[in-house]
C-alpha positions as CSV (number, residue, x, y, z in Angstrom):
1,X,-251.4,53.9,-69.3
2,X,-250.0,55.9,-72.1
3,X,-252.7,58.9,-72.2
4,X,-255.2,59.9,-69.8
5,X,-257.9,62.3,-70.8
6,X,-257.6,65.7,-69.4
7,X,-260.5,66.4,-67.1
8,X,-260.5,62.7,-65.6
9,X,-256.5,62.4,-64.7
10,X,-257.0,64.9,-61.9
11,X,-259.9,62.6,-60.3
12,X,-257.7,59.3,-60.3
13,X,-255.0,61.6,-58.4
14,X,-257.4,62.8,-56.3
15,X,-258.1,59.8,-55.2
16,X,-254.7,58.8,-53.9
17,X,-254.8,62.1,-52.2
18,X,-251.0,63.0,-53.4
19,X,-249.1,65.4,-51.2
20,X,-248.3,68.5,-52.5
21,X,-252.2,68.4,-53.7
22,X,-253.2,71.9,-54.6
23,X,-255.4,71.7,-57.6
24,X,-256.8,74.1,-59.9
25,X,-260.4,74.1,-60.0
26,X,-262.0,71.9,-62.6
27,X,-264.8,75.0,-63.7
28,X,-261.6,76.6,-64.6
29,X,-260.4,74.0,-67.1
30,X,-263.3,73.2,-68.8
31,X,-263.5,76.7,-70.0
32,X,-260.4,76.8,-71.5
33,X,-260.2,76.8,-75.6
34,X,-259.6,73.6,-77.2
35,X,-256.4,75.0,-78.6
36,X,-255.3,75.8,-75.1
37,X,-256.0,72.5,-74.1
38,X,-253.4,70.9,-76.2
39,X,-250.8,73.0,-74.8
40,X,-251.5,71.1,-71.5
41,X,-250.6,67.9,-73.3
42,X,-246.8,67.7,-72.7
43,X,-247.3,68.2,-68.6
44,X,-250.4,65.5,-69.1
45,X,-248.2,62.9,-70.8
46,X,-245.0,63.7,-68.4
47,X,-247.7,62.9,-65.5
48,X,-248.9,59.4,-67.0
49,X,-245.5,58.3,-67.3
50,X,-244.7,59.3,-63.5
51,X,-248.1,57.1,-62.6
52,X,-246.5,54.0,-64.6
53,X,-242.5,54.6,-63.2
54,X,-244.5,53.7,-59.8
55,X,-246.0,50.6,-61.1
56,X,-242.8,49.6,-62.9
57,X,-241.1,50.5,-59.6
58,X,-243.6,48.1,-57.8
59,X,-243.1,45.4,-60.1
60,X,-239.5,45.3,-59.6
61,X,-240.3,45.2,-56.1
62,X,-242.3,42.2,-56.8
63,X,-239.6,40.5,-59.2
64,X,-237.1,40.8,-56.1
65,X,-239.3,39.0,-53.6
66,X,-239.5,36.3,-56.0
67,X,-236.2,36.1,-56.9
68,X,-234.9,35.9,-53.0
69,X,-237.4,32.9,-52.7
70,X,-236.0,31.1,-55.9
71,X,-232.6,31.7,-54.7
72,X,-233.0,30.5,-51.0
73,X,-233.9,26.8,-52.6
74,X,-231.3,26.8,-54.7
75,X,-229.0,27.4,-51.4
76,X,-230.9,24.7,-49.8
77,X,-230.6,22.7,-52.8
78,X,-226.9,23.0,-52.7
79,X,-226.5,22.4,-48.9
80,X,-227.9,18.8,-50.0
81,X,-225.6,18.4,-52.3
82,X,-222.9,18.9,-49.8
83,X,-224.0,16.0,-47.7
84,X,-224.7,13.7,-51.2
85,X,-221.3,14.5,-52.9
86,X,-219.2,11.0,-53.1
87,X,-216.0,13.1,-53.8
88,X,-213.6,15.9,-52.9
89,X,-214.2,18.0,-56.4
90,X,-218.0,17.0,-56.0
91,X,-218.1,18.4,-52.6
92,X,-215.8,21.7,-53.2
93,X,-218.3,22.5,-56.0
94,X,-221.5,22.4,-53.5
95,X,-219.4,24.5,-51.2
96,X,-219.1,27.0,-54.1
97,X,-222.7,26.8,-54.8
98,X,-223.6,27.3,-51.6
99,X,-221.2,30.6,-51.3
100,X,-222.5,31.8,-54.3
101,X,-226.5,31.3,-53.2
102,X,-225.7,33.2,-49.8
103,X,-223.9,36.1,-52.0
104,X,-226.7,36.1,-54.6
105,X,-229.6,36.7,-51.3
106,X,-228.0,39.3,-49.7
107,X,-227.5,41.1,-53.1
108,X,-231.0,40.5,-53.8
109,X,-232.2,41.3,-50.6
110,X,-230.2,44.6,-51.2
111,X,-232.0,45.4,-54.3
112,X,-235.2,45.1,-52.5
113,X,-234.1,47.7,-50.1
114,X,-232.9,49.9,-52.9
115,X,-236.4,49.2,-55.1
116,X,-238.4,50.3,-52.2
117,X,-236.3,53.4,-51.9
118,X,-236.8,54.0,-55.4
119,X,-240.5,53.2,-55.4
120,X,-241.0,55.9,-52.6
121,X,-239.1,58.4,-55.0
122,X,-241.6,57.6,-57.8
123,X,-244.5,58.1,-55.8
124,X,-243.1,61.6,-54.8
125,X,-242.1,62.3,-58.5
126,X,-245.5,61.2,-59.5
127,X,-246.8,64.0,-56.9
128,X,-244.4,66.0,-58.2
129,X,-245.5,66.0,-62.0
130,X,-249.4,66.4,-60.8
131,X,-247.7,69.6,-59.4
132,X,-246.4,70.7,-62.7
133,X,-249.8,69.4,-64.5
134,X,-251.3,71.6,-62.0
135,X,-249.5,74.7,-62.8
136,X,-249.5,74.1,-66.3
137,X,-252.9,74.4,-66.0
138,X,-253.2,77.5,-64.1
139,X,-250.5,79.0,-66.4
140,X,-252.9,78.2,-69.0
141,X,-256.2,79.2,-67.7
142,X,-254.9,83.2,-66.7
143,X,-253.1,83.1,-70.6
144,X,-256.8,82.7,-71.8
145,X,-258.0,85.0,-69.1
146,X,-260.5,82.3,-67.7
147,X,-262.9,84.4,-65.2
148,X,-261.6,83.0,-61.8
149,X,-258.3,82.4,-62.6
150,X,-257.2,86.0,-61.2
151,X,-258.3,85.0,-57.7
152,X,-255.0,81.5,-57.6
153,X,-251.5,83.1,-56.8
154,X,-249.2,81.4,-59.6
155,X,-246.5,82.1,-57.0
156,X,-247.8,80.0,-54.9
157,X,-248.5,76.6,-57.5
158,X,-244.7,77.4,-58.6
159,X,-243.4,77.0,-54.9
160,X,-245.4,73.9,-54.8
161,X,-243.6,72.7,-57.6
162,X,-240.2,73.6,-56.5
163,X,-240.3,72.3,-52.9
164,X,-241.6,68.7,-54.4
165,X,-238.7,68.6,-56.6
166,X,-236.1,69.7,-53.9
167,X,-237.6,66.6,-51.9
168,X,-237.3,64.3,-54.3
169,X,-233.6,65.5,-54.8
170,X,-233.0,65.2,-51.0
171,X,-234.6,61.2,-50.9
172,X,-232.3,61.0,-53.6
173,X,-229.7,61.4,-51.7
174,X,-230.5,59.7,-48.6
175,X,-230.6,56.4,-50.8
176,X,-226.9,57.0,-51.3
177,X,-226.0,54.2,-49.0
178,X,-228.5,51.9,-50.8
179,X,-227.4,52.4,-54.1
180,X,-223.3,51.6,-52.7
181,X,-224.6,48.7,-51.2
182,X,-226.3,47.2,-54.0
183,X,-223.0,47.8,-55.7
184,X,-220.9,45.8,-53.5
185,X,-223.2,43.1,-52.7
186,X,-224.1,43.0,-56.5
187,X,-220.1,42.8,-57.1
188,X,-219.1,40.1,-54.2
189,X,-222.1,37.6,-56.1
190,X,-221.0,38.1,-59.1
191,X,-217.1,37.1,-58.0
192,X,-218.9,34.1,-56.2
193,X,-220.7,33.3,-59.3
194,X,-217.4,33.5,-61.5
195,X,-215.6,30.8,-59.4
196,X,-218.1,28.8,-59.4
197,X,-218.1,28.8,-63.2
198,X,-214.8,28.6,-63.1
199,X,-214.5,25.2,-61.4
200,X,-217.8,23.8,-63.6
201,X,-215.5,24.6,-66.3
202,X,-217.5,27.8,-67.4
203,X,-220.3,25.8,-68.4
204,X,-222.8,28.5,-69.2
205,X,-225.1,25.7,-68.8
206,X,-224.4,24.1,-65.5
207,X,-227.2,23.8,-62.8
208,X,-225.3,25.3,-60.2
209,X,-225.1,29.0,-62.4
210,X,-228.1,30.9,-62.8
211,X,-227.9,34.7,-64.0
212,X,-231.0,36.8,-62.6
């Protein structure tokens, strides 16, 4: 979704029935000028590319899932190996691709957390940039003294706007532990992965290492 036509973005908003909602009424932006419409194009374009960060955001979501499955059988994969192994080096290099399985889920599984924090903070964003749209539009309408647009407080779309944005800083900071989390977890699999390739002679090929 790279452009959405003017008077039908609002309507697909609508219908997800964003908080921080106040619209300006349609009748009042279909009598702007043309040439006042294409002022509204920057805060139109900033608005499709909030919708998409949420689908991106949901996709990662759905890349994670899959990779915590994939990863799980390669664990279980390796705790067979353990039992088949016919020597000592065999055996220490299932243990080590065991370690590194178990430090590669709970990294994962971290992510996800992280991603679904992050996907939350899109779909405020997202609210947040219909906001703007909104205000740009309203900004727009009394510039071309639209009959109507006397009777909607700016004041009031421009508090809108701020008090989205200050949430979005403040669920920004809540994911603080998240995002140190993901870090270590992130850091512990990637030792375990080392010394695994390590002792598979850093075989960039070998079964047991896998890079996500």
């Amino acid at each position: 979704m790279k452009h959405i036509v003017l008077l039908t973005l609002p309507l697909f908003l609508a219908a997800c029935g964003p908080s921080y909602g106040m619209k300006v009424p349609g009748s009042l932006v279909k009598k702007l000028p043309f040439e006042v419409r294409i002022e509204l194009l920057e805060a139109e374009n900033e608005l499709a590319l909030a919708v998409d960060k949420v689908d991106e955001n949901n996709n990662e979501i759905d890349r994670a899932r899959d990779n915590i499955r994939r990863a799980r059988s390669r664990q279980e994969a390796a705790e067979d190996e353990v039992d088949r192994a016919t020597d000592e080096v065999s055996r220490e290099v299932a243990k080590l691709a065991i370690e590194e399985s178990e430090a590669r889920v709970e990294y994962l599984r971290a992510k996800q957390r992280l991603s679904v924090g992050l996907r939350d903070v899109s779909e405020l964003s997202r609210n947040c940039a219909f906001a703007r749209f909104e205000f740009a539009k309203l900004t727009a309408a009394r510039k071309a003294k639209v009959e109507g647009s006397e009777k909607l407080d700016p004041k009031e779309f421009e508090e809108q706007v701020a008090e989205c944005e200050a949430e979005v800083k403040e669920e920004l900071a809540d994911l603080s532990e998240e995002q140190k989390e993901e870090k270590t977890t992130r850091e512990a699999w990637e030792a375990k992965k080392t010394a695994l390739a390590k002792k598979t002679f850093d075989a960039r090929a070998s079964p047991y290492v896998e890079n996500l």
